[in-house]
N, C-alpha and C positions, 0 to 999 in steps of 0.2 A: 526361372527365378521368380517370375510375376506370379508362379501359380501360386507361391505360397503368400502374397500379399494379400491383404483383408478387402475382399470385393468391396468394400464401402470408401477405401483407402483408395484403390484403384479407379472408383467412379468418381473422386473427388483431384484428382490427378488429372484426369480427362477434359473434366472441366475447365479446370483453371490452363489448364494446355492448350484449352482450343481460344482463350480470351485472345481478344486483338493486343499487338504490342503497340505500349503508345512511346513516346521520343521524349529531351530536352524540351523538344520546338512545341510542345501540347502539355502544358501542363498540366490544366483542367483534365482531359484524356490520361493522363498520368497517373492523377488523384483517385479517378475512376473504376481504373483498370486496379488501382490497388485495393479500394472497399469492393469489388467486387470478389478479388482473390482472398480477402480475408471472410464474408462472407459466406462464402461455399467451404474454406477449409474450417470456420471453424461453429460456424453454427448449428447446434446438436450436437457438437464433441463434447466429452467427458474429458475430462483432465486428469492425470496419474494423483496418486494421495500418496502423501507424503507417507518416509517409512514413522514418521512421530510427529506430536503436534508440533510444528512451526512458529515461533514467536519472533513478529517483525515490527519493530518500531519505524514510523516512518517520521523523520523529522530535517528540517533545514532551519536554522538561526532564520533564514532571512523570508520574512514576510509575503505573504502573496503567489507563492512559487508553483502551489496547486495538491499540497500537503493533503488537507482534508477531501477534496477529488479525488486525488487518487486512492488515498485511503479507502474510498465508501465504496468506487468505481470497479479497483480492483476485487473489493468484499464480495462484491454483488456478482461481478463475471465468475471468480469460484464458485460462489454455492452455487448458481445457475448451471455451472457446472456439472452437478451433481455433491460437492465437498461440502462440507460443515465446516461454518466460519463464524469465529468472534471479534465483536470490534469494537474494543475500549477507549470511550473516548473519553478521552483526558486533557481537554481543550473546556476551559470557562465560557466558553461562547457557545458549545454543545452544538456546533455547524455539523456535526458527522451525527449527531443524535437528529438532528431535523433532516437531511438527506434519507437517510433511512426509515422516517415516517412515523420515529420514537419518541414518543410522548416524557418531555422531559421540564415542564414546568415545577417551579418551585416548590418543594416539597415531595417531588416523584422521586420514591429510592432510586440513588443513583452513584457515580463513583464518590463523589463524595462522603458518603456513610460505611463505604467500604474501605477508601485511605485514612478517615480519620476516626472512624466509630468503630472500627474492625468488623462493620456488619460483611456476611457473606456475598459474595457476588451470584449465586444461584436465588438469592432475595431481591435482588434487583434488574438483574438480568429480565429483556426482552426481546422477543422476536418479532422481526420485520415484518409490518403487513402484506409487501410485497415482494419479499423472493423469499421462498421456502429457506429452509437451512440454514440462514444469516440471524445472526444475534446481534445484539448491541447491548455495551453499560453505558445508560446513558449520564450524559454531564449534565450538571442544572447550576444557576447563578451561586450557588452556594461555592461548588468548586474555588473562584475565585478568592476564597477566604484561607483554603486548604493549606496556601504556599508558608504562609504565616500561622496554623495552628500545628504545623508538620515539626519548626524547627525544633519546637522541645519534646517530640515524643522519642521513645525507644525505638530503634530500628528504621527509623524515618525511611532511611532509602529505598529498605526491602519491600514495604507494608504491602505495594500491589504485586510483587512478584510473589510474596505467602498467597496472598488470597487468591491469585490466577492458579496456581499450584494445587491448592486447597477446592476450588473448583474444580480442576480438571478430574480429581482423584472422586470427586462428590458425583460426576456423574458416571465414572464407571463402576461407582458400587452402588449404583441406580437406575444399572442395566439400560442407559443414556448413551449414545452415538458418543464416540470420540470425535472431538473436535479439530480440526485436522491442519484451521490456520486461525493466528490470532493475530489479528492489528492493532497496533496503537496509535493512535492521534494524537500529537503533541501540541501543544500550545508554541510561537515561535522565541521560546526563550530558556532560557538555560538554567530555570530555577530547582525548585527539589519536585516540581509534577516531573520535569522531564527527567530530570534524576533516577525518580520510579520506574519512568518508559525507560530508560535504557537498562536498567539493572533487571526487569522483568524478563527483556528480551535476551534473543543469540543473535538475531540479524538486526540491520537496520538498512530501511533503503532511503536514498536520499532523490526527492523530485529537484531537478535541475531545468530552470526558466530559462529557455531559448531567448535570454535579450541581455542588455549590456550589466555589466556586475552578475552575472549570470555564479562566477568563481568566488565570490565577496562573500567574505564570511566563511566558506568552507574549510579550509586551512583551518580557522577556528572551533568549526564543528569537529572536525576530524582528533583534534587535539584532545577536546572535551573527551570524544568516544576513549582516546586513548587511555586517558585516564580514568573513569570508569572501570576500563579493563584490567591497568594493574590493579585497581585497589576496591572493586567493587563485583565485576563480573567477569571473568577472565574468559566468558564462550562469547564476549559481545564483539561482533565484527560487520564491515558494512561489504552488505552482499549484492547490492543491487543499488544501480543507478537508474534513474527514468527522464525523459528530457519529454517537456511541457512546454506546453504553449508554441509548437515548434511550427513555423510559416517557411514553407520552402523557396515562398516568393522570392524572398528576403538575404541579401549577400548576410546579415548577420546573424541570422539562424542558423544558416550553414556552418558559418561563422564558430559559434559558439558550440556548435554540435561536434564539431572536428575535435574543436581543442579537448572538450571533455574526454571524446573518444578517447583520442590520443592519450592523456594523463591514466584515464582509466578504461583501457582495454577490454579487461576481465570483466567487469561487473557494469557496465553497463549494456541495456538491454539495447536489442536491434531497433524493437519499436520505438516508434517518436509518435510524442500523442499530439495533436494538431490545434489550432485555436480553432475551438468552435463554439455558437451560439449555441446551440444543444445542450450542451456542459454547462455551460453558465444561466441557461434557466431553468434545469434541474430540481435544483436546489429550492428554487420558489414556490415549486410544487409539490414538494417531500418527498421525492424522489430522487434515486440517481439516473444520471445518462441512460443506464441499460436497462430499464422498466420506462424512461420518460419517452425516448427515442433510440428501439433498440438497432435500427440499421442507418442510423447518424454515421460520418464517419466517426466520432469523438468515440461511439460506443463498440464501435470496430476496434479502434487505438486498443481502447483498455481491455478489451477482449483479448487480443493480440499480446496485450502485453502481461496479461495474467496468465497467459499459456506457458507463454517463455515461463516468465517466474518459479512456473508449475514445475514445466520440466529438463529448465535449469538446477534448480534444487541450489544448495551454494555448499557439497563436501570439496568442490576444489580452491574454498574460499576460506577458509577455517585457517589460516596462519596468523601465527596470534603475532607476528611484528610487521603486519600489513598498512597500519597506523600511521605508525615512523614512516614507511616510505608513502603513504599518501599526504600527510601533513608537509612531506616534503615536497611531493608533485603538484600538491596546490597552491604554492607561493608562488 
């Protein structure tokens, strides 16, 4: 039976077999032993592409949670990948345009020209200096204005889900790589930006903060997506859960990690991304985690946890009355 396994497959099985087992009683040895098994399994893999482009908003009501991280982090461990990835950010503060090392001062085409000026997204659009395959539209202070010149236009909700559309068909008839995942970065509020992000997307994942009110507010989000769904986008469903900032130290980490589990089984991933200093000075440097410090543990997590993603995929997550029963599991 081994002979038909991919010798690469099999040397990477060997490895991680002969690590030492570390116990409860070592935690530090714990930690260890676990960036090293994600280390060997996953650095230099290729990731499956999806059978079609992907569109995933990633959003939480509640501030701080690590939205715009994971958003850039996961971007970055796909294309690195090998996959071609887009990342719309749709945040006034343009935190996911400076991660990525994109030039988004005022007056830089950006989503703004394209939700309210109809300008095209292939006009604005840029690619990463530092990881091959990765794009971004980036957000500039102007955004900020967009919430308020949206409510009297025609079609207000769709405006970014044409123009992602309209892109995506603009580079296959311009003999352009198909783009294979698209992100959205939401602002944390429930106005018509994020309106746009979810009616754009099919998936939505949600980052969930390992600390107390961890649940606060979601009941609420879940609601929102509901409705979106009957009256806006009926493929929008939340397909992935991700748990931030997660300290195993900590009895409430655990704590909070259980409960989520529990309510939501199916979509939440295995990986828990960890607090790390790495992740949070990042960003200071126009980078994400995985070009700043790529054998951190933080940029393990997200490695780890774009795999899953990868090859999760979310066809057994597609029930369109999944809403109802999470808006009820979150009270």
């Amino acid at each position: 039976m081994t002979d038909d396994l991919d010798p690469d497959e099999l040397r990477r099985a060997a490895l991680v077999e002969s690590l030492p087992r570390a116990t409860h009683e070592t935690p530090l040895m714990a930690e260890l032993e676990v960036d090293a098994r994600r280390r060997i399994e996953l650095r230099g893999r290729r990731f499956p592409e999806p059978l079609e482009t992907r569109v995933i908003t990633v959003a939480n009501q509640k501030g701080g949670v690590g939205k715009t991280t994971t958003t850039v982090n996961i971007a970055a461990a796909l294309a690195q990948s090998g996959l071609n990835v887009l990342v719309l950010d749709n945040d006034p503060q343009g935190n996911a345009s400076t991660a990525l090392g994109i030039e988004h001062r005022a007056g830089t085409p950006s989503i703004y020209e394209v939700l309210v000026e109809g300008a095209p997204i292939a006009d604005a659009v840029q690619e990463s200096p530092d990881v091959p395959n990765l794009w971004c539209l980036p957000a500039t202070i102007d955004l900020s204005g967009a919430e308020i010149e949206l409510v009297s236009m025609v079609a207000r909700e769709t405006r970014l889900r044409s123009a992602l559309d309209t892109y995506l068909q603009w580079r296959l008839d311009n003999g352009l790589s198909r783009i294979d995942y698209v992100f959205v970065d939401c602002p944390p509020s429930l106005g018509l930006l994020t309106v746009n992000a979810f009616v754009v997307a099919r998936e939505v994942l949600i980052p969930i903060q390992c600390e107390y009110y961890a649940l606060e507010g979601l009941s609420q989000l879940l609601k929102t997506i509901q409705l979106i769904q009957a009256h806006l986008n009926r493929d929008l469903h939340v397909s992935t859960i991700l748990l931030t900032m997660y300290d195993a130290r900590t009895n409430l980490a655990q704590q909070v990690a259980s409960e989520v589990r529990e309510h939501f089984p199916e979509r939440t991933l295995r990986t828990t991304v960890p607090r790390s200093v790495r992740i949070s000075e990042a960003p200071s440097y126009g980078q994400t985690v995985m070009t700043y410090d790529a054998g951190s543990s933080g940029a393990l997590a997200y490695l780890e946890a774009a795999r899953e993603l990868a090859e999760r995929g979310a066809a057994s997550l597609t029930s369109t009355n999944t809403s109802d029963t999470d808006a009820e599991e979150a009270r």
